[in-house]
C-alpha positions as CSV (number, residue, x, y, z in Angstrom):
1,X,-5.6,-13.4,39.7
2,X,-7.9,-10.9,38.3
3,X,-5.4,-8.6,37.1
4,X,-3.7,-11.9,35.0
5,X,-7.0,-12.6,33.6
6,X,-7.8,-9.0,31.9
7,X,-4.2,-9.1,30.9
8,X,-4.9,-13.0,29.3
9,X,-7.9,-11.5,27.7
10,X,-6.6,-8.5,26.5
11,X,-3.6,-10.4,24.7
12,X,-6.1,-13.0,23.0
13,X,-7.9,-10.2,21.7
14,X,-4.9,-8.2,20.6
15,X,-3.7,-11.4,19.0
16,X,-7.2,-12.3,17.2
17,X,-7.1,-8.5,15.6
18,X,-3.6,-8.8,14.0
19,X,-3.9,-12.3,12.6
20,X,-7.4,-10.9,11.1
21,X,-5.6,-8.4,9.6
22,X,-3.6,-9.5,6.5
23,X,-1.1,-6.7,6.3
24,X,-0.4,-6.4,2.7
25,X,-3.6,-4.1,1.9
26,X,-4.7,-1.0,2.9
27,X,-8.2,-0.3,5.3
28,X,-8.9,2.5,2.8
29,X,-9.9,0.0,-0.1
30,X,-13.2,-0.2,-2.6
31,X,-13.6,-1.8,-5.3
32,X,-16.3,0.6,-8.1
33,X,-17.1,-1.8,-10.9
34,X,-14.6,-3.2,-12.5
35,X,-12.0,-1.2,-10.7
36,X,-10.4,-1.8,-7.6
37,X,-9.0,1.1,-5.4
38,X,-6.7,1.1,-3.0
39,X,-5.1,3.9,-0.9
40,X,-1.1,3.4,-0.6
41,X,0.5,6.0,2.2
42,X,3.5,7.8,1.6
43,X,5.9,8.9,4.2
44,X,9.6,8.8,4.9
45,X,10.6,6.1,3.7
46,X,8.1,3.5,2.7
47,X,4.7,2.9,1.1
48,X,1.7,2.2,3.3
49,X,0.8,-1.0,2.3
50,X,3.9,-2.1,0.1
51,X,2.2,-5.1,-0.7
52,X,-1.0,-5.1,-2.6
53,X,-2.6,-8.4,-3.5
54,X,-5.1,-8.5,-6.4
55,X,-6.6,-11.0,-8.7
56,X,-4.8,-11.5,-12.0
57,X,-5.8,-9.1,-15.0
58,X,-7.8,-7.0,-12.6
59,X,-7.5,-2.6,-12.9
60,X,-6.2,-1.3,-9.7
61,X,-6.4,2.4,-9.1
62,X,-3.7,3.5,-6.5
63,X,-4.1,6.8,-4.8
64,X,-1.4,7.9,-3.5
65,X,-1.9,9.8,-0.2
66,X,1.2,12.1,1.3
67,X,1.4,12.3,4.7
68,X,5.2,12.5,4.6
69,X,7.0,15.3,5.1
70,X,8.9,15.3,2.1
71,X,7.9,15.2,-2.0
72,X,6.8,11.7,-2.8
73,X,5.8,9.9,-6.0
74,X,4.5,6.5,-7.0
75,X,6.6,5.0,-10.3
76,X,5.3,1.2,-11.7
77,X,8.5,-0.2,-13.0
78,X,8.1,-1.1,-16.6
79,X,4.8,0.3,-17.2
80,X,6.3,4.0,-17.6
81,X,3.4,5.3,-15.0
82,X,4.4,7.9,-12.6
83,X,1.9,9.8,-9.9
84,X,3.3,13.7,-10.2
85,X,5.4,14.3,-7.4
86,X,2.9,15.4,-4.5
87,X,3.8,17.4,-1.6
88,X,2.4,16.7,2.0
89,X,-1.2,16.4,2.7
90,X,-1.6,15.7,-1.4
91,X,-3.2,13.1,-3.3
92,X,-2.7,11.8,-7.1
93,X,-4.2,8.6,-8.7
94,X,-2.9,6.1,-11.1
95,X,-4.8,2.8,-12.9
96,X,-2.6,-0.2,-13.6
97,X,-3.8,-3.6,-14.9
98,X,-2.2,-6.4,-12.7
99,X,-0.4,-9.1,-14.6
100,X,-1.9,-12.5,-15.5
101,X,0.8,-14.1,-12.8
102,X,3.5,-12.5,-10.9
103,X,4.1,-8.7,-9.8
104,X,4.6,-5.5,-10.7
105,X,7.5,-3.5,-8.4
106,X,6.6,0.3,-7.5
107,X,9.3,2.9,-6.0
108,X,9.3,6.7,-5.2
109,X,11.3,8.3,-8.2
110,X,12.5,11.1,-5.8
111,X,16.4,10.9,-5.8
112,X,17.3,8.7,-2.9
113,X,14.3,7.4,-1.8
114,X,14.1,4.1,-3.2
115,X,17.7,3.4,-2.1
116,X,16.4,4.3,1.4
117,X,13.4,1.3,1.2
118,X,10.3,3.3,-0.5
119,X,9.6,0.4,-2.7
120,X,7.0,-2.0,-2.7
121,X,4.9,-4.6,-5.4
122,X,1.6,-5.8,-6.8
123,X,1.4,-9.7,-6.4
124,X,-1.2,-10.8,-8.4
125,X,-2.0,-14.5,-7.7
């Protein structure tokens, strides 16, 4: 009986944490002003979060963090903004303004890495 209980408890807790946590942002986020920044993770082959909810018409400074062990960039698609292409362990920032309604799609430029899922988007809503 006492071994079901810690396992009950254990679950309920377990379960409490991950509907607490939303999933589509970062833990490394802060917000200076009138500028929000949130850290997106690169690694083979996605974006860590590749969702990223923000307020409409708000700035949004993306650092891109490597921890991949490949080249990775960040490219918004129709805004002509690129990160330089980092190697692992490096960092590069870009500021976007989110649209008034709807999303902006991000990829990794590298050659074969969008194709292989390292996209994501900015929903602003």
């Amino acid at each position: 009986m006492k071994v079901f209980g810690v396992f009950s408890c254990l679950a309920t807790l377990m379960a409490g944490a991950l509907a607490a946590s939303p999933g589509t942002v970062s833990a490394h986020q802060h917000q200076s002003g009138d500028t929000r920044t949130i850290e997106v993770v690169a690694k083979e082959f996605a974006f860590e979060p590749a969702r990223i909810e923000v307020a409409p018409g708000s700035r949004v400074e993306i650092k891109l963090v490597n921890e991949g062990s490949l080249s990775h960039n960040l490219h918004i698609a129709g805004e002509g903004m690129t990160t330089e292409t980092i190697q692992t362990g490096h960092t590069d920032v870009l500021t976007v303004t989110a649209p008034e309604n709807g999303k902006l799609a991000f990829f990794c430029k590298v050659p074969g890495h969008k194709q292989a899922g390292m996209a994501g988007e900015i929903v602003a809503h």
